[in-house]
C-alpha positions in Angstrom: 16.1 38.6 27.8 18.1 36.0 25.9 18.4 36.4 22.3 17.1 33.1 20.4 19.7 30.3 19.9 21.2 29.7 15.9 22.0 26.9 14.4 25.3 25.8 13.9 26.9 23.1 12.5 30.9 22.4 12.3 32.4 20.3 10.1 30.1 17.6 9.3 30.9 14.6 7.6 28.4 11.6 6.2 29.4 8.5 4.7 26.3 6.5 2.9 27.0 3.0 1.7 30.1 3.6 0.1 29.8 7.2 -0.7 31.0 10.2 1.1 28.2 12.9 0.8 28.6 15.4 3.3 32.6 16.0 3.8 33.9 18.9 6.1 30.7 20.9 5.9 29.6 23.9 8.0 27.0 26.2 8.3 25.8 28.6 10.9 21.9 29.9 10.1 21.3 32.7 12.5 18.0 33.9 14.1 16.4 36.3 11.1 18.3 34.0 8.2 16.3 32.4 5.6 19.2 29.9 3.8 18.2 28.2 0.8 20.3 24.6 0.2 20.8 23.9 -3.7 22.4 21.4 -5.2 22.5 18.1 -7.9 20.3 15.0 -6.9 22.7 13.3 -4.5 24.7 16.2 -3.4 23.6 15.9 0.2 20.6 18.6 0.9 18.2 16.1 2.5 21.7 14.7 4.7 22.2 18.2 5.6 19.2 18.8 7.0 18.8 15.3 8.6 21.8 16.1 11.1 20.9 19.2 11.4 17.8 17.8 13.0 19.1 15.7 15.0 16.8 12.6 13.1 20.8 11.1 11.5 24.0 11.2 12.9 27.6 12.8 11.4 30.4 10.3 11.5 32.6 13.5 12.1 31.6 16.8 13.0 29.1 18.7 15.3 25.9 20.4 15.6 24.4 22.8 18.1 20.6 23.4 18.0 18.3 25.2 19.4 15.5 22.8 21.7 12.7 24.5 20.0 13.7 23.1 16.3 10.9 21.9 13.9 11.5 19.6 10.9 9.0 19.0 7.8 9.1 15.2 8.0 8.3 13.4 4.9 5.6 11.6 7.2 4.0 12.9 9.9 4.7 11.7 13.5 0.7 10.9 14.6 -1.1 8.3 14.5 -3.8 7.6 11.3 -6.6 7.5 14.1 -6.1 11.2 15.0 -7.8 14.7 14.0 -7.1 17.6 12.2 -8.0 19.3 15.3 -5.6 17.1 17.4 -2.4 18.2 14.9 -3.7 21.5 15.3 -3.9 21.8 19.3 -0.6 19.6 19.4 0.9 23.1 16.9 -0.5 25.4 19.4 0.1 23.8 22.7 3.2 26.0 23.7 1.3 29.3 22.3 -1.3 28.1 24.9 0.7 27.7 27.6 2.7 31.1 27.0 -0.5 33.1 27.6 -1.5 30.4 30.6 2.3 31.0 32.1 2.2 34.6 31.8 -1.4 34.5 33.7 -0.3 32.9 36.3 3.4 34.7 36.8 1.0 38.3 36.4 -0.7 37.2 39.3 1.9 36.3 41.4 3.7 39.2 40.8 0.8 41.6 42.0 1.4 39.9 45.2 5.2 40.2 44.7 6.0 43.3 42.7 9.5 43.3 43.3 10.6 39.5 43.2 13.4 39.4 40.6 13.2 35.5 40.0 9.4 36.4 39.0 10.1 39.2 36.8 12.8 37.4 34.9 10.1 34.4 34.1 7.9 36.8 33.1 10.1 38.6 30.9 11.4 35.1 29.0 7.8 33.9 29.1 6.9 37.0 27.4 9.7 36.7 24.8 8.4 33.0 24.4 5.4 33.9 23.4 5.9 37.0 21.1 7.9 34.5 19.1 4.7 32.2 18.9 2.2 35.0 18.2 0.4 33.2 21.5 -2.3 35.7 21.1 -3.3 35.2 18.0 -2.7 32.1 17.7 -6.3 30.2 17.1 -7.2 33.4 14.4 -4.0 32.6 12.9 -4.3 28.8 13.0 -7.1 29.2 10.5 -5.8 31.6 8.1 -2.5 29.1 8.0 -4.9 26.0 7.0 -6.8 28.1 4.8 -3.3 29.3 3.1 -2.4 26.1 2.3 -5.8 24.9 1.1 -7.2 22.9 3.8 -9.6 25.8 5.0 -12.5 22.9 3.6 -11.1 20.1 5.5 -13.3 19.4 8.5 -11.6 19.5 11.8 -12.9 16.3 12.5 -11.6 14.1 9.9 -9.3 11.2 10.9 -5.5 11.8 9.4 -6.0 8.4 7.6 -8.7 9.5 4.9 -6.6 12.6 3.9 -5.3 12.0 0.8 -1.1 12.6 0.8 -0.7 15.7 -0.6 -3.7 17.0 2.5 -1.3 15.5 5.2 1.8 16.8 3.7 0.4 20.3 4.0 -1.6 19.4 7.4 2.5 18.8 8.4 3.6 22.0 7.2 0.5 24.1 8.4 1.6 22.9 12.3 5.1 23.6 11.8 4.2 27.8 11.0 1.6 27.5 13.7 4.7 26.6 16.2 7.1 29.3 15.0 9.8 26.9 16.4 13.3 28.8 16.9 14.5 27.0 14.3 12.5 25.7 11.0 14.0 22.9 8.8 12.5 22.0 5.1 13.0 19.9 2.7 11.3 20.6 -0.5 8.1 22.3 1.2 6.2 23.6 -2.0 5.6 20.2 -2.9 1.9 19.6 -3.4 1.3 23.3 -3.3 -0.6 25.7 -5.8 0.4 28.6 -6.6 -1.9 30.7 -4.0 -0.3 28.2 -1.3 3.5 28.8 -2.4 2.9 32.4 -2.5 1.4 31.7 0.9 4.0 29.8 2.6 6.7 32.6 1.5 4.7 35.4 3.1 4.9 32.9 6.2 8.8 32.5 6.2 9.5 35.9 5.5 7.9 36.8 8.8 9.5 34.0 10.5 11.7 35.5 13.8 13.9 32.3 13.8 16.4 30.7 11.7 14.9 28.8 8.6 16.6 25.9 6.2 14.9 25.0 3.6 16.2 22.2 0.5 14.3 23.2 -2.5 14.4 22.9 -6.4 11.5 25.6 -6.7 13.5 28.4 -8.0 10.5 31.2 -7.7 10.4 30.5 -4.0 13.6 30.5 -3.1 13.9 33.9 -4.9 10.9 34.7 -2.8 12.1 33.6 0.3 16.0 33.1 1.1 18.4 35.6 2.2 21.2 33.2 1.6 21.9 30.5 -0.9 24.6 27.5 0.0 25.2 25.3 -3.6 26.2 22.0 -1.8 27.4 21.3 -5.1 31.5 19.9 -4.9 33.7 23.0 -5.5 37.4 22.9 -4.5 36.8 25.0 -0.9 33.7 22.9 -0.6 29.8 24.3 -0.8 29.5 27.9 -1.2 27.6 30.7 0.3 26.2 33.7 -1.1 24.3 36.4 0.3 21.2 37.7 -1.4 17.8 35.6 -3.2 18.2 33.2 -5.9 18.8 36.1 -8.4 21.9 37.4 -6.6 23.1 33.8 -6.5 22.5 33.9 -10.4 24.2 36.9 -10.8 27.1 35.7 -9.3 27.4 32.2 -10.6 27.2 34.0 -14.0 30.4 36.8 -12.7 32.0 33.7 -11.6 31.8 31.7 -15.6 32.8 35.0 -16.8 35.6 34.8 -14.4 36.5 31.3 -15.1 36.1 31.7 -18.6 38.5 34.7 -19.2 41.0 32.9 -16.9 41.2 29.4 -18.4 41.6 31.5 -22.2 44.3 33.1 -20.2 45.9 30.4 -19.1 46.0 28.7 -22.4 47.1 31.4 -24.7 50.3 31.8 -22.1 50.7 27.9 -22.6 50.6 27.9 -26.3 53.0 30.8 -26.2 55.4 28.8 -23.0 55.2 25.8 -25.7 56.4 27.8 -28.9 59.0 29.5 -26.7 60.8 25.9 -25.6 60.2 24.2 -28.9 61.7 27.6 -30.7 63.3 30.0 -28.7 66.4 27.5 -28.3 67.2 27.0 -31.6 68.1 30.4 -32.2 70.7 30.8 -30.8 73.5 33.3 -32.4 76.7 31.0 -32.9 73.8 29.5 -35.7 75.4 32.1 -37.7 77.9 32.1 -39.6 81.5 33.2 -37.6 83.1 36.5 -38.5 86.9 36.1 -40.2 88.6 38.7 -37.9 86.8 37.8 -34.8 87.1 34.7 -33.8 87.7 35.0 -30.2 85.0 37.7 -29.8 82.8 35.7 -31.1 83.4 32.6 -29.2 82.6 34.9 -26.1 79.7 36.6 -27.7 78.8 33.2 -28.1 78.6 31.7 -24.6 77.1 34.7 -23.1 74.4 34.2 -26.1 73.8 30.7 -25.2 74.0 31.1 -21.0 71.3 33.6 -21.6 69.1 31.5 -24.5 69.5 28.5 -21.8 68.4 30.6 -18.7 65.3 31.9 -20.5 64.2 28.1 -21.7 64.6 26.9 -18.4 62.4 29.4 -16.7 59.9 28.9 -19.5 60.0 25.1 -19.0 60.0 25.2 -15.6 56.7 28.2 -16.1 55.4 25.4 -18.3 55.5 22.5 -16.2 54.0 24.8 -13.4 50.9 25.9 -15.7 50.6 22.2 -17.0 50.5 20.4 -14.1 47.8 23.7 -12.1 46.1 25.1 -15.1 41.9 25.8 -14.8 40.0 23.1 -16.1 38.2 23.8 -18.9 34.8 25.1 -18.1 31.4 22.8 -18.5 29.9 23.3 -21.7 26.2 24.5 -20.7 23.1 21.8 -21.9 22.5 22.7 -25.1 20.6 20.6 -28.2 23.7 20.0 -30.5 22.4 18.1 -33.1 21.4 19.6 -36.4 17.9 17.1 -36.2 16.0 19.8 -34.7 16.2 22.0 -37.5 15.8 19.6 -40.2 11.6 20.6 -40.2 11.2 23.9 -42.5 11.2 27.1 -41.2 7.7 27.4 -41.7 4.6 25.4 -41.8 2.2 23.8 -39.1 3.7 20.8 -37.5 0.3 19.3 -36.0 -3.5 20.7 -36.4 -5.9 19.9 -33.7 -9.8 20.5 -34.5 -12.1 20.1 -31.8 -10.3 17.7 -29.6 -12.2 15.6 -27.0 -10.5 13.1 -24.6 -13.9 11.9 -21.9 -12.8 13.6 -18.7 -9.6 14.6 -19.7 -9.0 17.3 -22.1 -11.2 19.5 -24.5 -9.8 21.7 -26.7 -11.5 23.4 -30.1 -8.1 24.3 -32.0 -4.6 24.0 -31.4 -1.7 24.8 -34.3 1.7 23.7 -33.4 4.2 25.0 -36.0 7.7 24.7 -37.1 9.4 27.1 -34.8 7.0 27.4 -32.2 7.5 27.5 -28.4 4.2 26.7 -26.7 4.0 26.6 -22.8 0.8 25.1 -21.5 -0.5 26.1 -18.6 -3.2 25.1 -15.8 -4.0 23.1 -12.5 -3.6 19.3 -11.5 -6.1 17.8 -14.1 -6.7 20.5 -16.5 -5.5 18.2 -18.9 -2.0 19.1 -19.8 -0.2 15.6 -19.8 -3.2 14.7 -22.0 -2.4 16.9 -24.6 1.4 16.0 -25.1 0.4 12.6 -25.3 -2.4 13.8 -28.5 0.8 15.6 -30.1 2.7 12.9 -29.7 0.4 10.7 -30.8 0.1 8.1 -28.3 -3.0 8.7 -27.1 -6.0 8.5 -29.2 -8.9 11.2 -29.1 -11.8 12.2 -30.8 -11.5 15.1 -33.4 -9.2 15.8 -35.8 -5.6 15.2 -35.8 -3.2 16.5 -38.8 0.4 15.6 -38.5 2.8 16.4 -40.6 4.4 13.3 -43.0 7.5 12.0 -41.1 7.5 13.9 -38.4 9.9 12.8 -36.1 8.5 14.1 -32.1 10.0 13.1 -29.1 8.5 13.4 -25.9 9.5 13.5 -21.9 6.9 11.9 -20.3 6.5 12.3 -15.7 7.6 8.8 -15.7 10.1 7.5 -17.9 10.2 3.8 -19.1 12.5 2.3 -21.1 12.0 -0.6 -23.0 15.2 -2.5 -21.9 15.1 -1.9 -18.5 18.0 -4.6 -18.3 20.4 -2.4 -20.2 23.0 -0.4 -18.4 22.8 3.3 -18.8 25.8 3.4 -20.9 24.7 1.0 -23.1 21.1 2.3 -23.4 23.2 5.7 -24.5 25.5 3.9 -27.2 22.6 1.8 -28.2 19.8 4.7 -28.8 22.5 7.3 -30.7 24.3 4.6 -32.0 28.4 4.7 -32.3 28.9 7.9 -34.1 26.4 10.0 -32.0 27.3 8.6 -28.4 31.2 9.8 -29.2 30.2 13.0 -30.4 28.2 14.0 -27.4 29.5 12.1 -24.6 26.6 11.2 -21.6 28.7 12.3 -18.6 29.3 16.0 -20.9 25.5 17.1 -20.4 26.0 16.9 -16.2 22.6 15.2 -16.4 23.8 11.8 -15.4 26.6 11.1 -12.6 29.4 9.4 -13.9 28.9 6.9 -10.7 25.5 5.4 -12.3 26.7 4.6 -16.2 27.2 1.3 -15.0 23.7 0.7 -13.3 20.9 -1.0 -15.3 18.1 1.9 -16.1 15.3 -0.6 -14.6 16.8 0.1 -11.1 17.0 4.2 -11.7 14.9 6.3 -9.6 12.1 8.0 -11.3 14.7 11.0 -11.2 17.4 8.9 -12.4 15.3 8.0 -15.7 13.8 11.0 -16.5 17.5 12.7 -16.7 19.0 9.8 -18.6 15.9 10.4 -21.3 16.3 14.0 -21.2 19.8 13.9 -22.2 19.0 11.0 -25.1 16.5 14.3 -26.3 19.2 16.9 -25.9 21.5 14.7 -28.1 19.6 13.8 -30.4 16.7 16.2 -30.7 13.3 15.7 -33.0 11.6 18.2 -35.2 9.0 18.6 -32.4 9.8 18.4 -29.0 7.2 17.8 -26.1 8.0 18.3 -22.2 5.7 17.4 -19.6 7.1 19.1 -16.1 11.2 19.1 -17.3 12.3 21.1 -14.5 10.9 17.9 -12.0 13.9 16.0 -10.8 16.3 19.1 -11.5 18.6 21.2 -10.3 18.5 24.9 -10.5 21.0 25.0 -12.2 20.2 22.6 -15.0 16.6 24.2 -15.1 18.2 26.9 -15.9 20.4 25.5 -18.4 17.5 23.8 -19.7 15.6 27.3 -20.3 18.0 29.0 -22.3 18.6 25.6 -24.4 15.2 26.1 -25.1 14.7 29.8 -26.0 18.2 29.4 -28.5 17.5 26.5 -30.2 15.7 25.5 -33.6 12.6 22.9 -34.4 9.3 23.4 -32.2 9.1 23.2 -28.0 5.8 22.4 -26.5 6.2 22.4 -22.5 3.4 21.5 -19.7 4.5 22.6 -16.2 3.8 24.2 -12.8 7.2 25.4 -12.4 6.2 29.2 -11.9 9.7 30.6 -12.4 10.3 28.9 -15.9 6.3 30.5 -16.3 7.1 34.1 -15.0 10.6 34.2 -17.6 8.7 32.2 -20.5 9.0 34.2 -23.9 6.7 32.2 -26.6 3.1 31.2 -26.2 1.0 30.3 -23.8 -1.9 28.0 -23.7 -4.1 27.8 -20.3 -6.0 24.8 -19.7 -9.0 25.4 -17.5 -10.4 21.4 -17.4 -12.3 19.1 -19.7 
């Protein structure tokens, strides 16, 4: 029997607009793999798996796919009129006709036991459908939709009068019914709880075929991947690393240690290159003062003196123009909030007091203390009422009760969607504007690696929702407040700036309230913790 196809692509390039996002990029995901595709906003994950789908075209490169490839597609390819039930017999059609295949080639075969053409059917038949689970398919079909919360959803409801999230996960339920060869994904814990995530990584682990899958959830790629690629732009190109999301950390952080000690390196030999050409040839012997008797010694002393001064500042200069011209950039300063506003709020002392809180249908909450050094994560489903209460802190949202705030309190808050009031303002000038000369020197925009140096010229009305919510995160980290409110923060990025964003967090002065789903910010969280169960 045949072993099952990988995936391979060679050398892929995509040009978009006028950008090149995908340049020279290669990846091979083998039967068994599980790779996880990381990156900035823009660095080319969605691309990636695009071509590798066959649903986009490379201007250069190649890719070879196995014919039994599925793709989470942002919308699903059946018509509004159809049924649950028709997506679900569509997922299982090939388990179906495995077990009617095999039938049928079993019963020819008891007439023709020895017919090799027969038996090799059989056998890739049988393969065919081991790899689809054929005969447990209908159990399994719905223990998937109940997995992914759709185990209430009548069979007979029309596509149409699901709501988006219900079709998204209707998409994703027939993809791990088919148990294609190969299994493409792009951002697939979208819209899922945190019984579905769990869910859908128990899925993929069991998965006999290659799986890609573009994600920012850092808890499922953990859960899931057995290789990371960071399609972020590194001199050799994206990266690979074996292992889950925490190996990848762990290497990432070997590699800044490595960069780190290097680029100190490198500049301690160049201060000490420097001093040696500036220095070293001025001290040169016939400087002193010529003996009475020994004047032609000397003048040979001399020569030999300076030949050899000379030789060593001309392999220091040439040393020196070598370093200069290939030295190690300086590493990235990590997001941090650098200015000393946060901590301008005593180190003790309650911030806010909420007494019995009541916002009709929304939120309900007795008592609530937010002090001067706090770190408050607040917890709970779609609804419970989280984005309601930042907006009570913050104080834009009226609601019955009491509501103590501290005089002068200076809060800042990142809403799910950012608006800014000059929406006809470039983002460099919305930056120079808000922190005004002084602070927009001292902490540069592009320095924070929140906003592409490509977009300081766009207006922040035509930003994506992304776009925005980065550009008013940064104005935060530059200029923080006393109390600081975040409603989902990790939403729009990458790993690597969640993290960045986490430890900023836990190390910083002034008080941190923080509303999200993310469950891997959740599982490492190290302050409070307030669950909202609903109003």
């Amino acid at each position: 029997m045949s072993a099952p196809a990988a995936l391979l692509a060679q050398d892929l390039v995509r040009t978009l607009g006028t950008r090149r996002v995908l340049d020279g990029v290669s990846l091979t995901a083998a039967p068994g793999r599980r790779i996880g595709l990381i990156g900035e906003n823009g660095a080319g994950k969605s691309t990636l798996l695009r071509l590798l789908a066959g649903t986009d075209e490379p201007d250069g490169g190649t890719v070879t796919r196995p014919a039994d490839l599925g793709f989470l597609h942002q919308e699903m390819p059946y018509d509004p009129a159809h049924t649950v039930a028709d997506v679900v017999d569509d997922a299982l059609r090939e388990a179906r006709t495995d077990l009617a295949e095999l039938d049928r080639i079993g019963r020819a075969l008891t007439e023709a036991p020895d017919d090799t053409d027969l038996l090799t059917a059989y056998g890739e038949r049988l393969e065919s459908a081991e790899r689809h689970a054929a005969w447990d398919a209908d159990r399994r079909a719905g223990l998937v939709l109940a997995g992914l919360g759709l185990g209430g959803v009548g069979h007979d409801r029309a596509l149409g009068t699901l709501s988006g999230g219900q079709r998204g996960r209707l998409a994703l339920a027939a993809l791990l019914l088919r148990r294609p060869a190969a299994l493409l994904l792009d951002e697939p814990t979208n819209h899922l709880d945190d019984a579905a995530a769990t869910f859908l990584e128990e899925e993929l682990r069991g998965m006999p075929g290659a799986v890609v899958v573009a994600s920012h959830d850092r808890a499922f790629l953990d859960a899931v991947c057995t290789d990371v690629v960071d399609l972020d732009p590194a001199l050799d190109g994206p990266t690979r690393y074996g292992g889950t999301y925490t190996d990848y950390l762990a290497a990432k952080r070997a590699e800044r240690e490595r960069w780190e000690r290097r680029f100190a390196e490198e500049q301690e030999e160049l201060a000490a290159l420097r001093h040696s050409v500036a220095v070293t040839s001025r001290r040169v012997a016939h400087d002193r003062p010529m003996p009475d008797r020994d004047k032609m010694g000397y003048g040979r002393r001399s020569q030999r003196i300076e030949r050899q001064v000379s030789s060593r500042v001309r392999a220091a200069t040439r040393r020196l123009e070598e370093l200069e011209r290939d030295q190690v950039r300086r590493p990235p300063a990590p997001l941090r909030f650098r200015a000393p506003a946060l901590a301008a709020a005593s180190s003790d002392g309650i911030l806010v007091a909420l007494r019995g809180i009541r916002v009709p249908g929304r939120l309900s909450l007795e008592r609530l203390d937010v002090t001067a050094d706090d770190r408050l994560l607040v917890t709970g489903p779609n609804g419970a009422g989280k984005s309601t209460l930042l907006a009570v802190l913050a104080g834009t949202l009226a609601a019955d009760g009491e509501v103590r705030r501290r005089r002068r309190l200076r809060v800042g808050m990142l809403a799910q969607d950012t608006v800014f009031a000059r929406p006809d303002r470039t983002v460099r000038e919305t930056w120079e504007r808000t922190l005004g000369p002084e602070g927009a020197e001292a902490v540069p925009l592009v320095s924070l690696g929140l906003v592409a140096p490509r977009d300081l010229g766009a207006r922040v009305g035509e930003l994506s929702v992304g776009q925005r919510r980065r550009l008013a995160l940064a104005l935060l980290v530059a200029d923080p407040p006393q109390l600081l409110l975040l409603d989902e923060p990790t939403n729009h990025l990458s790993p690597r700036l969640s993290d960045e964003l986490e430890e900023a967090l836990g190390t910083g002065p002034g008080a941190v309230v923080v509303a999200s789903h993310d469950r891997w910010l959740r599982r490492r969280w190290a302050g409070r913790e307030l669950a909202l169960r609903g109003p």
